[in-house]
SELO-646525 format. One record per residue: residue in one letter; x, y, z of N, C-alpha, C, CB in turn. Coordinates in steps of 0.02 Angstrom, whole numbers, plus 50000, padded with zeros to 5 digits. Glycine has a CB too. Layout:
SELO-646525
AXYZXYZXYZXYZ;...
//
This chain:
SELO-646525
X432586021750375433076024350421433006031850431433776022650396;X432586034350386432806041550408432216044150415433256045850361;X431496040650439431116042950484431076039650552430556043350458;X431806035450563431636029950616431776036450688432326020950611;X431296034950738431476038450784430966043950797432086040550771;X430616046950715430246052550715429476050550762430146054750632;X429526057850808428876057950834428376063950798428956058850913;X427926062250838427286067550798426756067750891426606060950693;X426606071950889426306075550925425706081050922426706077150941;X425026077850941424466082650912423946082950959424146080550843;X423986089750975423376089751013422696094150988423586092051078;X422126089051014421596090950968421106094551018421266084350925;X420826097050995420136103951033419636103351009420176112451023;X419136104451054418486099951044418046107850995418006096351148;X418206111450982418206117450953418326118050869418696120950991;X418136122150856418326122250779419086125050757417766127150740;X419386125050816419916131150819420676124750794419956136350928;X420266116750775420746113650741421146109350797421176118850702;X421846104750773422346104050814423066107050794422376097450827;X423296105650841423996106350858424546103050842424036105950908;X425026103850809425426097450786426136098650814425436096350700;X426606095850842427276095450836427576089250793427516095450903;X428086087350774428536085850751429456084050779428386089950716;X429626078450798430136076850814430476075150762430116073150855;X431226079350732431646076450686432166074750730431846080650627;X432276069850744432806065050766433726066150708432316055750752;X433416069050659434166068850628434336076150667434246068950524;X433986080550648433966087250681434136089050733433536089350685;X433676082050774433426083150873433326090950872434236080750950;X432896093050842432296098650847431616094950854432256103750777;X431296098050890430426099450875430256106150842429946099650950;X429936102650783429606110350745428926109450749429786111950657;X428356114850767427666114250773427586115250688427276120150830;X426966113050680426376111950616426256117150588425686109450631;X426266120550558425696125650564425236124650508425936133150562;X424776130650501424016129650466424496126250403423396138550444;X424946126850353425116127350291425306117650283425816134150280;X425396117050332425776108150320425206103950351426686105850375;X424666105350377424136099650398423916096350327423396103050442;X423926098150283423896097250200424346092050182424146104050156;X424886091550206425646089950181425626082850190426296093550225;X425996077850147426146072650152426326071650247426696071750095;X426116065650257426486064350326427046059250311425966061250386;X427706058350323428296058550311428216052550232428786056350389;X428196057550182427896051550117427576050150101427886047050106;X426996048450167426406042650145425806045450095425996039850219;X425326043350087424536044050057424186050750105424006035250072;X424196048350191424056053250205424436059050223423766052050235;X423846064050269424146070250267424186070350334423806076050232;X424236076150372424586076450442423916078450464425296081950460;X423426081150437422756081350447422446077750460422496082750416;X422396069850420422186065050439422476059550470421956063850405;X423086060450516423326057150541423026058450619423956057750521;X423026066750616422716067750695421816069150691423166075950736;X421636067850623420896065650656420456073150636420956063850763;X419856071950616419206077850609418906078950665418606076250563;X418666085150670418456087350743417526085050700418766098850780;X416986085850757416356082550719416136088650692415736078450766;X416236093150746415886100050716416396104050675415596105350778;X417016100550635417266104150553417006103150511417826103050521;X416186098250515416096097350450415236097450462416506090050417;X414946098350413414076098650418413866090250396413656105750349;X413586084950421413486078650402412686078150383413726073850459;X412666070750338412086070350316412066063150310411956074250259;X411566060450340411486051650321411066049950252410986047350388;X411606048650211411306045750144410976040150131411696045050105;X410866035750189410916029950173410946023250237411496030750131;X410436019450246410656016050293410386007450293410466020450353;X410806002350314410685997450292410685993850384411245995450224;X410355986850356410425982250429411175983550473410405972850406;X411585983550435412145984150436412825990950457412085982050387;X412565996650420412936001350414412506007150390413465999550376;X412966013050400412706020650410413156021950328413056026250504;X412956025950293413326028150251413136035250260413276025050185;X413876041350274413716046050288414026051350234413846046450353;X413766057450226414156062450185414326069150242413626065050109;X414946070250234415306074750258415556081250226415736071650276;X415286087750236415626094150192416126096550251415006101250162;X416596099350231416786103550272416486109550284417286104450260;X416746111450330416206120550335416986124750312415756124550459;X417426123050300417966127350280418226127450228418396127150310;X417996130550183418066133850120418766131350086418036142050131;X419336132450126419936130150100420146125550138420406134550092;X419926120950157419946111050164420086109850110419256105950183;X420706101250118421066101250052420146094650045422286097350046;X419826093950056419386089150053418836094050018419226085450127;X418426092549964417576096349982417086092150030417046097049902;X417156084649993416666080250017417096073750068416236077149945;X416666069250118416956064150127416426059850122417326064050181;X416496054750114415976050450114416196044850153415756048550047;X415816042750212415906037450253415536031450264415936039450298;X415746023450274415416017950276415596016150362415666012350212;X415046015950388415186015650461414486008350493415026025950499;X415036006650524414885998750548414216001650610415805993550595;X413745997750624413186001050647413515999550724412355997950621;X413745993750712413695988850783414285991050799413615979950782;X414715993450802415475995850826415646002550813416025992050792;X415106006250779415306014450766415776016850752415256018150806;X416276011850696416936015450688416746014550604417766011350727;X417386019750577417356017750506417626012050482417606021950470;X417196010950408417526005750371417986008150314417016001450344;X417696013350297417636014750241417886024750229416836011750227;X418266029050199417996036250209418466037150126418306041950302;X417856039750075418256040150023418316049350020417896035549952;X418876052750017419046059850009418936063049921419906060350038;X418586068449928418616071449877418836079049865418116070349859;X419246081049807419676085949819419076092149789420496084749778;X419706096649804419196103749774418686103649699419806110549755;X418936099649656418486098949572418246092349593419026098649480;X417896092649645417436085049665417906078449636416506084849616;X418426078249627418626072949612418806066349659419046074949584;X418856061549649418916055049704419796057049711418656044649662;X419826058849760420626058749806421056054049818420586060149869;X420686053049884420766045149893420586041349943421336043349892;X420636037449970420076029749992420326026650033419916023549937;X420176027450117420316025050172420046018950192420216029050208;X420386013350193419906007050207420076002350278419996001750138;X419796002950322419856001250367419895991550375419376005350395;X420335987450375420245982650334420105978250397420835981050280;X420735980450463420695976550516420445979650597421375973850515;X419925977350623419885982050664419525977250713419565988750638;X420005977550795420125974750839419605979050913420925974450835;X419415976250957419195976550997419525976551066418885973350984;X419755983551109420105981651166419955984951220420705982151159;X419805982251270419445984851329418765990151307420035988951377;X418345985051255417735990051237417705998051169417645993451319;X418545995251182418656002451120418855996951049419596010251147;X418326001650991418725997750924419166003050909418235995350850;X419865996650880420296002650848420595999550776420986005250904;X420576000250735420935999950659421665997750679420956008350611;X421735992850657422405990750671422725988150607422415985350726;X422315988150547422615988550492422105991350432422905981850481;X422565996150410422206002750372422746004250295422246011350442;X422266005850241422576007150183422356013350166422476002550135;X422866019250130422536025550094422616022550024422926033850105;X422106024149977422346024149915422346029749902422076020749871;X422856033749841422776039649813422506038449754423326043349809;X421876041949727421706037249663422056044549620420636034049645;X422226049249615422756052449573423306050549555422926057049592;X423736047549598424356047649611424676039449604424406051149682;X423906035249594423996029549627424456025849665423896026949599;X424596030449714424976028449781424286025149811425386035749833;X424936021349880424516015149925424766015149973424476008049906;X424616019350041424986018350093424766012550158425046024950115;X425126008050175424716004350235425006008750287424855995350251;X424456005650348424536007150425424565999950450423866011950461;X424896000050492425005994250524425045993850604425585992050497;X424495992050640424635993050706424945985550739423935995850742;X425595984950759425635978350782425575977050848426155975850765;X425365982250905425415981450963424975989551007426255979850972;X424575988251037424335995151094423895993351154423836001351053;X424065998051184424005996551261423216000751262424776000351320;X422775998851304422406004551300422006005551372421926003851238;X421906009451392421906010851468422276012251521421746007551488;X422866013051494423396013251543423786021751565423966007951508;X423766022051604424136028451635424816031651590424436025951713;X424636037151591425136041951552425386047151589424836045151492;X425986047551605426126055751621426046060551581426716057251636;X425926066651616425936071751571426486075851540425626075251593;X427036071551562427726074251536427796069451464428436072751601;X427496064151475427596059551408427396062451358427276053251405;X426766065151353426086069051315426356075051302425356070251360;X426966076351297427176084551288427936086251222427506087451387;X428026089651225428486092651173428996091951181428486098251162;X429316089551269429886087151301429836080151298429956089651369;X429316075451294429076070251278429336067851208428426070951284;X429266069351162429326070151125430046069951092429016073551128;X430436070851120431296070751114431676065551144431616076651145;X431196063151212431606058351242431326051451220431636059251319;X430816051351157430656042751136431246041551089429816040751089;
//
């Protein structure tokens, strides 16, 4: 009940210069923007962070293919930014659908973080999308699911929807 209502809002730049986050508190009815200090931060509780909710830009990180099977790409990911709550990522990526399966996070003392598993992942109008997703925290051993039960994809958006005024009236 007392994240029911909450929106999130992020816009991302094809740049290293990061994204953008807002925040709808519905108890509040404020929008507060992100800033650099909370992309780190739990997203309301869960496993992940508000970082990885809106996604890695390709060029935040230097990649390397470790590994490759009939099947799948296994990739290693550094960040290029020194104070990323991540050092390493390591990714299992489906050859034939180019999405992840797999992305295990490791923190600053190389330790295993935690473990994104892409469990269900649906096909719609040509786009794959994860429609059911687990974080594990292997510190904390927290377990957050994602659950997508429904999305539209192709369809027309205003640009008032997509905005910060948007954002108040869902």
């Amino acid at each position: 009940a007392s994240v029911k209502r909450t929106g999130l809002l992020t816009k991302s730049h094809d740049d290293e210069a990061g994204n953008n986050q807002w925040i709808f508190l519905p108890e509040l009815r404020s929008v507060r923007r992100l800033g650099s200090d909370d992309k780190n931060k739990s997203f309301m509780g869960s496993d992940f962070t508000y970082s990885d909710i809106s996604g890695r830009q390709l060029n935040q990180d230097t990649h390397k293919l470790v590994k490759e099977t009939d099947k799948y790409y296994f990739l290693r990911s550094i960040p290029k930014d020194k104070e990323d709550l991540y050092s390493r990522i390591d990714y299992i990526i489906d050859k034939k659908k180019l999405v992840i399966l797999k992305a295990t996070f490791y923190n600053a003392k190389k330790e295993k973080l935690k473990t994104l598993v892409n469990k269900k992942i649906t096909t719609i109008k040509g786009m794959h999308i994860a429609m059911f997703s687990t974080m594990q925290n292997h510190l904390s051993n927290g377990k957050t699911t994602l659950s997508i039960d429904s999305i539209k994809v192709g369809i027309k958006i205003a640009d008032n929807t997509v905005s910060i005024k948007g954002l108040k009236t869902k």
